[in-house]
ZAVOLUM-332702 format. One record per residue: x, y, z of N, C-alpha, C in turn. Coordinates in Angstrom, 3 decimals, decimal comma, m for minus. Example, Ala and Ser with C-alpha at 12.3 -4.5 7.8 and 13.67 -1.06 7.14 Angstrom:
2
{{13,190 m5,690 7,800} {12,300 m4,500 7,800} {13,200 m3,300 7,800}}
{{12,850 m2,250 7,080} {13,670 m1,060 7,140} {12,900 0,030 7,870}}
This chain:
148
{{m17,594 m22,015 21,103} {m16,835 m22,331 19,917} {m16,443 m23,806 19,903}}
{{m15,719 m24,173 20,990} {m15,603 m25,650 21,647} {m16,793 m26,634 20,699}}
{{m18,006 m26,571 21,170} {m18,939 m26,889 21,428} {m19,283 m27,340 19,770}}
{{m19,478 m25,931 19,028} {m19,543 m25,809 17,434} {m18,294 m26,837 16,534}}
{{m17,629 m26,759 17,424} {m16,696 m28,002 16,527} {m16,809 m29,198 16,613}}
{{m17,264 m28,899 17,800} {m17,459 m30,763 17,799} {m18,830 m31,397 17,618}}
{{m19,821 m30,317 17,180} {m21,353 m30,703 16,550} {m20,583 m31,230 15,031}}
{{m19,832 m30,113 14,799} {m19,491 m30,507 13,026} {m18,720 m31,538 12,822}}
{{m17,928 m32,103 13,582} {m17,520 m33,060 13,865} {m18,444 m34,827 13,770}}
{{m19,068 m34,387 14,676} {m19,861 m35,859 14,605} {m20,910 m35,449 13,307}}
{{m20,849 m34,550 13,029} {m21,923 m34,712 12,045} {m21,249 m34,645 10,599}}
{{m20,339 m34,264 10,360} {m19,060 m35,042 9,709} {m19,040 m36,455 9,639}}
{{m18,661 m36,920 10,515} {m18,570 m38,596 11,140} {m19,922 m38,813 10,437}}
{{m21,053 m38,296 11,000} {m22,144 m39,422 10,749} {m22,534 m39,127 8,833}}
{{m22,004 m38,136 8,106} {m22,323 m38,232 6,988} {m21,419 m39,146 6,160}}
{{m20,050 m39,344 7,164} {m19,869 m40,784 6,509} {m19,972 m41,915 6,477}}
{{m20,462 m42,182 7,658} {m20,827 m43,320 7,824} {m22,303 m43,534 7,299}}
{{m22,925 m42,807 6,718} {m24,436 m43,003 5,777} {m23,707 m43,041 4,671}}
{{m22,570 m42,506 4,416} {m22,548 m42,809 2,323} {m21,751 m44,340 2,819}}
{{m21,104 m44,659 3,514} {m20,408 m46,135 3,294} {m21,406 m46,948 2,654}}
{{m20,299 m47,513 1,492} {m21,501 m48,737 0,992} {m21,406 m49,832 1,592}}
{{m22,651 m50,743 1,788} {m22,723 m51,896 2,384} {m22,108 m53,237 1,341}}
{{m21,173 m54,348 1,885} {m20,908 m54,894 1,085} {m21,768 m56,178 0,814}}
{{m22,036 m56,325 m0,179} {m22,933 m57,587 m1,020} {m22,787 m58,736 m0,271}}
{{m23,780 m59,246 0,117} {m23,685 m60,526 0,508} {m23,036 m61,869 m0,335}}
{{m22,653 m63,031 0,543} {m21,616 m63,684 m0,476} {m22,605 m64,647 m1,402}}
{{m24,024 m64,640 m1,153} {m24,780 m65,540 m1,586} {m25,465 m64,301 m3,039}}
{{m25,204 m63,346 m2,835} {m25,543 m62,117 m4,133} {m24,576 m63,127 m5,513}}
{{m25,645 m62,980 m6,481} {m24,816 m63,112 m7,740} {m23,586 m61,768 m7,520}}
{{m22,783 m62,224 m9,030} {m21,612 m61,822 m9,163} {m21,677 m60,632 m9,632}}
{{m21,179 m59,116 m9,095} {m21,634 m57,921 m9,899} {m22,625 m57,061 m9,632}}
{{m23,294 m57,792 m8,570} {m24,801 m57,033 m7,700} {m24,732 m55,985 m7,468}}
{{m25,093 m54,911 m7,434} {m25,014 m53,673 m6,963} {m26,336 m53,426 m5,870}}
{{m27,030 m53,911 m5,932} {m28,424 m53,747 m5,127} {m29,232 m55,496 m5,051}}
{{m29,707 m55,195 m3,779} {m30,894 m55,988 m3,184} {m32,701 m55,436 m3,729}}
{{m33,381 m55,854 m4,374} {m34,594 m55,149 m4,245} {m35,459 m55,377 m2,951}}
{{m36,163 m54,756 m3,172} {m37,177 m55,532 m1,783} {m38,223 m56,702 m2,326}}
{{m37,988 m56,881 m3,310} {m38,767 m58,436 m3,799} {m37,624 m59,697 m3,063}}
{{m36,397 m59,318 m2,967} {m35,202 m60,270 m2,859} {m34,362 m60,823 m3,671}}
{{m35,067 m59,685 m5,610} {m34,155 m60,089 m6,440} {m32,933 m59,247 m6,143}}
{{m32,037 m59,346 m7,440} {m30,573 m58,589 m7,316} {m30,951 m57,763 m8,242}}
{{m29,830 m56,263 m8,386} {m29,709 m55,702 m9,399} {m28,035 m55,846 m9,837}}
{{m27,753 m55,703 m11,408} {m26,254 m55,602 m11,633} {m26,067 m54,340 m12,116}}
{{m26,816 m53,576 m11,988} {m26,640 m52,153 m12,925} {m25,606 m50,907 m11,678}}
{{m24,943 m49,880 m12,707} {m23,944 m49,036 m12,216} {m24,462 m47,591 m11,388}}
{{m25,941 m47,244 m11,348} {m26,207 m46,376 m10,964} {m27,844 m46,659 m10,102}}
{{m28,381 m45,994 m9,445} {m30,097 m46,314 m8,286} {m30,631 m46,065 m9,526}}
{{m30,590 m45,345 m10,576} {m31,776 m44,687 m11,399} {m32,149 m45,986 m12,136}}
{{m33,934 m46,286 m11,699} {m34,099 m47,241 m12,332} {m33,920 m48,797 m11,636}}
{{m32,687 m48,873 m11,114} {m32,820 m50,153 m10,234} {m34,209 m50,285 m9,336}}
{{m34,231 m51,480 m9,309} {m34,904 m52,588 m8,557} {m36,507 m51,805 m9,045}}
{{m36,757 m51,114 m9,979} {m37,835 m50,886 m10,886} {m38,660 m51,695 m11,056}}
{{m39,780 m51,956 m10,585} {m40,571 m53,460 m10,858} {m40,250 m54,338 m9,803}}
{{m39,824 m53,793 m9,168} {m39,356 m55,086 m7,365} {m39,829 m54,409 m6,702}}
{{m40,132 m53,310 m6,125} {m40,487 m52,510 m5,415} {m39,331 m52,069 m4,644}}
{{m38,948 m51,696 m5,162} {m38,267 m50,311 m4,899} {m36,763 m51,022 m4,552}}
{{m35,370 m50,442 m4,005} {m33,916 m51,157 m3,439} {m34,297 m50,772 m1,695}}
{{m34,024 m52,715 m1,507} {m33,308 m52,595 m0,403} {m32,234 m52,648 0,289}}
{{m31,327 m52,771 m0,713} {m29,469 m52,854 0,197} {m29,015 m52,196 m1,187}}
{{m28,156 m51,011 m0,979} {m27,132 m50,635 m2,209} {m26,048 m50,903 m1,826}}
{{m25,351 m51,976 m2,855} {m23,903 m52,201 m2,792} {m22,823 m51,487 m3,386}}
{{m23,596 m50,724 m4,312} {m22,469 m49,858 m5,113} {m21,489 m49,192 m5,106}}
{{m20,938 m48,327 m5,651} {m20,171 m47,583 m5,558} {m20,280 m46,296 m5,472}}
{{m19,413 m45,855 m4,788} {m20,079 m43,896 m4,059} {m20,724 m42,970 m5,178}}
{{m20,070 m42,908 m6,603} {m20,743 m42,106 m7,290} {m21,914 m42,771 m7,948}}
{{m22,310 m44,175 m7,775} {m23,775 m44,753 m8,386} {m24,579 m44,197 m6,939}}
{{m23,919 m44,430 m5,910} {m24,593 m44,264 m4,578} {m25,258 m42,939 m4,232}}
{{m24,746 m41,687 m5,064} {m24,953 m40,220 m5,328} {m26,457 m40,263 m6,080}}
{{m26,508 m41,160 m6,735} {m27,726 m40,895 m7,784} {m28,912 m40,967 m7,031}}
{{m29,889 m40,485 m6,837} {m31,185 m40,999 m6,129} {m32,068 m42,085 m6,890}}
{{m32,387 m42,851 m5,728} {m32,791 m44,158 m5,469} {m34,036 m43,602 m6,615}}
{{m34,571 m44,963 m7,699} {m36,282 m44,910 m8,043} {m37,021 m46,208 m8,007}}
{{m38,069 m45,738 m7,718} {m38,731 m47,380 m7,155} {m39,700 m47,567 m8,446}}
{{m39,942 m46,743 m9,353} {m40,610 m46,801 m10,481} {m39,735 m47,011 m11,766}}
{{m40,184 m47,196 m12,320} {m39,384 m46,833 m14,178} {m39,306 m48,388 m14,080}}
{{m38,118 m48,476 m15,418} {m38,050 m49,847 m16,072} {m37,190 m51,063 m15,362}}
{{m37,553 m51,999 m15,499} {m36,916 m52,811 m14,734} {m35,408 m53,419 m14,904}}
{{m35,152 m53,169 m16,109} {m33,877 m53,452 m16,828} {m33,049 m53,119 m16,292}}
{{m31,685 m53,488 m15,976} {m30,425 m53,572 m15,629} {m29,685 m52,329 m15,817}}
{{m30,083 m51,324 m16,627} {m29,711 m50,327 m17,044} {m30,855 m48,902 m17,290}}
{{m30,589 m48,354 m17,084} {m31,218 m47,021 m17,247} {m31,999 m46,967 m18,779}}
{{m33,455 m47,017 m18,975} {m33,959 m47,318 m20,113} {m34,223 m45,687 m20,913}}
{{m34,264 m45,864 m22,619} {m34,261 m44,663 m22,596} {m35,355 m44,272 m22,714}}
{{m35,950 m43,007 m23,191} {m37,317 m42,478 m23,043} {m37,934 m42,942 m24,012}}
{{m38,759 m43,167 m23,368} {m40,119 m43,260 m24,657} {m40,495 m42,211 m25,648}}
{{m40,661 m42,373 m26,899} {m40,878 m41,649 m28,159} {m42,360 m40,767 m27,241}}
{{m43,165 m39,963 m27,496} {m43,997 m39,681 m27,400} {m45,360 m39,977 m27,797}}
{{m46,456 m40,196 m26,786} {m47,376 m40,829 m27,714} {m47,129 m42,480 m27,555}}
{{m45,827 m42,813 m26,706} {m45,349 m44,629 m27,089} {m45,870 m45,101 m25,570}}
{{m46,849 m45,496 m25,597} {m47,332 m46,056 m24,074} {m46,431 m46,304 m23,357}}
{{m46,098 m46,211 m21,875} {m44,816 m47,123 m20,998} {m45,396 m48,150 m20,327}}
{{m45,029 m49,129 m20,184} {m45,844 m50,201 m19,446} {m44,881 m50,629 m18,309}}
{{m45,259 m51,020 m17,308} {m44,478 m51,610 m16,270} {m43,766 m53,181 m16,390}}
{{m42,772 m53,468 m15,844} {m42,030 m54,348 m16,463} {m43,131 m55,483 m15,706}}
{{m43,118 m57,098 m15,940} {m43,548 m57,965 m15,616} {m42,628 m58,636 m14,334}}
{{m43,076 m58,680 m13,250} {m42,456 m58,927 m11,967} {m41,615 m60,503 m12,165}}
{{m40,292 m60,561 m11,681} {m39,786 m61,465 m11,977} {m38,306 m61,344 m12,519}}
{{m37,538 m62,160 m13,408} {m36,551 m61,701 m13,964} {m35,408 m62,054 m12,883}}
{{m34,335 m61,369 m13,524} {m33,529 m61,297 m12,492} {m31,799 m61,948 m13,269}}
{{m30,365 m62,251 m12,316} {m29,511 m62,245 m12,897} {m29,243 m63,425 m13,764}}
{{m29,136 m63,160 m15,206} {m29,125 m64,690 m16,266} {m30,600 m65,031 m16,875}}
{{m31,178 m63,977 m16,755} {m33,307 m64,181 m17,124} {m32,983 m63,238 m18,698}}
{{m33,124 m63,908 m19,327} {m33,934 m62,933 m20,582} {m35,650 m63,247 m20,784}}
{{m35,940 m61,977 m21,305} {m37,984 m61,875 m21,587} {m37,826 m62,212 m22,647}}
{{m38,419 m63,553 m23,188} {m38,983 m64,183 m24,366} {m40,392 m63,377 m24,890}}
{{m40,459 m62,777 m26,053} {m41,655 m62,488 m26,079} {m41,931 m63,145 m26,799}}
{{m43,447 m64,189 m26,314} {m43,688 m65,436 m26,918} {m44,720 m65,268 m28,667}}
{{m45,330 m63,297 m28,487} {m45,771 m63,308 m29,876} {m44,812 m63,246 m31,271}}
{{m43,428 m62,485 m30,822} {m42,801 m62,307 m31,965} {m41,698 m63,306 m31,916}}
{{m41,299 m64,268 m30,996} {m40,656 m65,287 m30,824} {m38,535 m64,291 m30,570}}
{{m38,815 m63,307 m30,110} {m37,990 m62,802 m29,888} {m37,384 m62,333 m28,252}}
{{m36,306 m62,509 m27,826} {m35,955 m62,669 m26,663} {m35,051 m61,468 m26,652}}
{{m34,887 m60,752 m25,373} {m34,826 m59,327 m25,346} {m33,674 m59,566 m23,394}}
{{m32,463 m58,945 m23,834} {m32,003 m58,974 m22,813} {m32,038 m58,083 m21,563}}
{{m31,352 m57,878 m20,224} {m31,689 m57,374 m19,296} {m31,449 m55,391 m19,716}}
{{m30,608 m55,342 m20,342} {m30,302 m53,850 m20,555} {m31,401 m53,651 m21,576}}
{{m31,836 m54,670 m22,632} {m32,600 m53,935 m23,738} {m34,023 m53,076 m22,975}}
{{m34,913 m52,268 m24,199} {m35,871 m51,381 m23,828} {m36,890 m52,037 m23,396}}
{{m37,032 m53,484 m23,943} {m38,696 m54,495 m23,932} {m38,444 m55,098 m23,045}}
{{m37,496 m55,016 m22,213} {m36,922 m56,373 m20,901} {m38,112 m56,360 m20,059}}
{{m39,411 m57,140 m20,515} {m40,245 m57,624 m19,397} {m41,512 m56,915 m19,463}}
{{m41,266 m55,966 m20,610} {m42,545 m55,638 m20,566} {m43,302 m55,659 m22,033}}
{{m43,101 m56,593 m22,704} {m44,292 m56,726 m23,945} {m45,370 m57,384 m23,394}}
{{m46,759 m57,316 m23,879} {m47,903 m57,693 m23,652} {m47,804 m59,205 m23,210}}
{{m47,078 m60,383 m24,104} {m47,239 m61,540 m23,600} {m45,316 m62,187 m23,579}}
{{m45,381 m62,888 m22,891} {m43,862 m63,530 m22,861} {m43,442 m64,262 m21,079}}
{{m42,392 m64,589 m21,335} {m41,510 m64,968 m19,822} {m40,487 m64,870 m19,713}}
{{m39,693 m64,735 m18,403} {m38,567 m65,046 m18,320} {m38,057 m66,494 m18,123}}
{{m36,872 m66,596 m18,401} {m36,281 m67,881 m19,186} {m34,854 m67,336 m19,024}}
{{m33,756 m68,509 m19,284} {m32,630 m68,517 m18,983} {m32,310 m68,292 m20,732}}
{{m31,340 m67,285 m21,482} {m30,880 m67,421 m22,778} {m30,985 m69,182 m23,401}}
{{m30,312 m69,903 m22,882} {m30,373 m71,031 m23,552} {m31,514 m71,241 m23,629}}
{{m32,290 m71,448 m22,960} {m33,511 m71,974 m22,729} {m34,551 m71,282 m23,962}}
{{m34,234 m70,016 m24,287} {m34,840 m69,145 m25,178} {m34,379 m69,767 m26,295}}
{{m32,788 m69,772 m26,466} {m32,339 m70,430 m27,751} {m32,988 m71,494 m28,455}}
{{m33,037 m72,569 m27,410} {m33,567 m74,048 m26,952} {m34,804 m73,449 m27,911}}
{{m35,646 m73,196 m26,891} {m37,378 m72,844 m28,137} {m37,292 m72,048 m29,723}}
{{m36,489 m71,728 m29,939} {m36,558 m70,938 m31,224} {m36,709 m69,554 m31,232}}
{{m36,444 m68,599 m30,255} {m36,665 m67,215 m29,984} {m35,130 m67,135 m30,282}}
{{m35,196 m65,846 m31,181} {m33,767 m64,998 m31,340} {m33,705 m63,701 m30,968}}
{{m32,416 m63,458 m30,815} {m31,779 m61,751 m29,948} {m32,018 m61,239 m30,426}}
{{m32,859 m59,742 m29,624} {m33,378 m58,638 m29,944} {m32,134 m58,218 m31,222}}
{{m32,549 m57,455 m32,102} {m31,600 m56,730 m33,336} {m30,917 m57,486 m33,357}}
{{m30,515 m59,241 m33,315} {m29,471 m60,138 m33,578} {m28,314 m60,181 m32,414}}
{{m28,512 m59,870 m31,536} {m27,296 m59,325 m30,455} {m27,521 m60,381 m29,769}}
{{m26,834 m61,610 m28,725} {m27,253 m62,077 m27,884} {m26,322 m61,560 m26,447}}
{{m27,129 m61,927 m25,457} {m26,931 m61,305 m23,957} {m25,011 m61,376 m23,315}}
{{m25,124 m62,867 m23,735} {m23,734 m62,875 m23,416} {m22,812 m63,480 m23,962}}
């Protein structure tokens, strides 16, 4: 009986010490929640979806109930959980790159698309670019909205 308590014990112990979150390095932008394994950052509140297009998270900084969500190394690359595609609406993988303060210029419709929006990085032709810098060329915010 002895014995049985104190298996549950450390194994107690060790399930908390796997959910502790690791804290962000001081050189992480402001708001990071994740490391990818490219070495960009993520700022988003939950794994679903982070570091999408980086290949996959390597450090979660988050918080215990984003930390609950399971990790995806696929889907959209955007800052936020993208929503589904209409049916029939191709998904394309985001364009590698990006990252905290990057909006995707898409250079055919001259429209610039921020990190949460649906097109963040993946229309056929475009770059990332700093907002001003988008401003600067003549590209305007997706539906008129700008990033920040």
């Amino acid at each position: 009986m002895k014995i049985l308590l104190i298996s549950m014990a450390v194994a107690a112990a060790a399930g908390i010490s796997l959910s502790a979150n690791a804290q962000a390095p001081a050189s992480a932008p402001s708001g990071s929640t994740a490391l990818c394994k490219d070495g960009t950052y993520y700022a988003g509140a939950t794994k679903k979806g982070a570091c999408a297009g980086h290949k996959g998270i390597k450090d979660w900084y988050g918080a215990e109930s984003a930390a609950s969500a399971p990790a995806a190394a696929a889907g959209p690359a955007s800052k936020a959980p993208a929503p589904v595609a209409p049916a029939g609406e191709k998904k394309t993988a985001a364009a590698p790159g990006g990252g905290p303060g990057q909006v995707w210029a898409n250079s055919s419709t001259k429209v610039y698309h921020c990190p949460t929006d649906r097109y963040y990085g993946k229309t056929k032709t475009g770059e990332y670019m700093s907002e001003a810098d988008a401003k600067a060329k003549g590209f305007k915010p997706d539906h008129g909205k700008a990033c920040s």
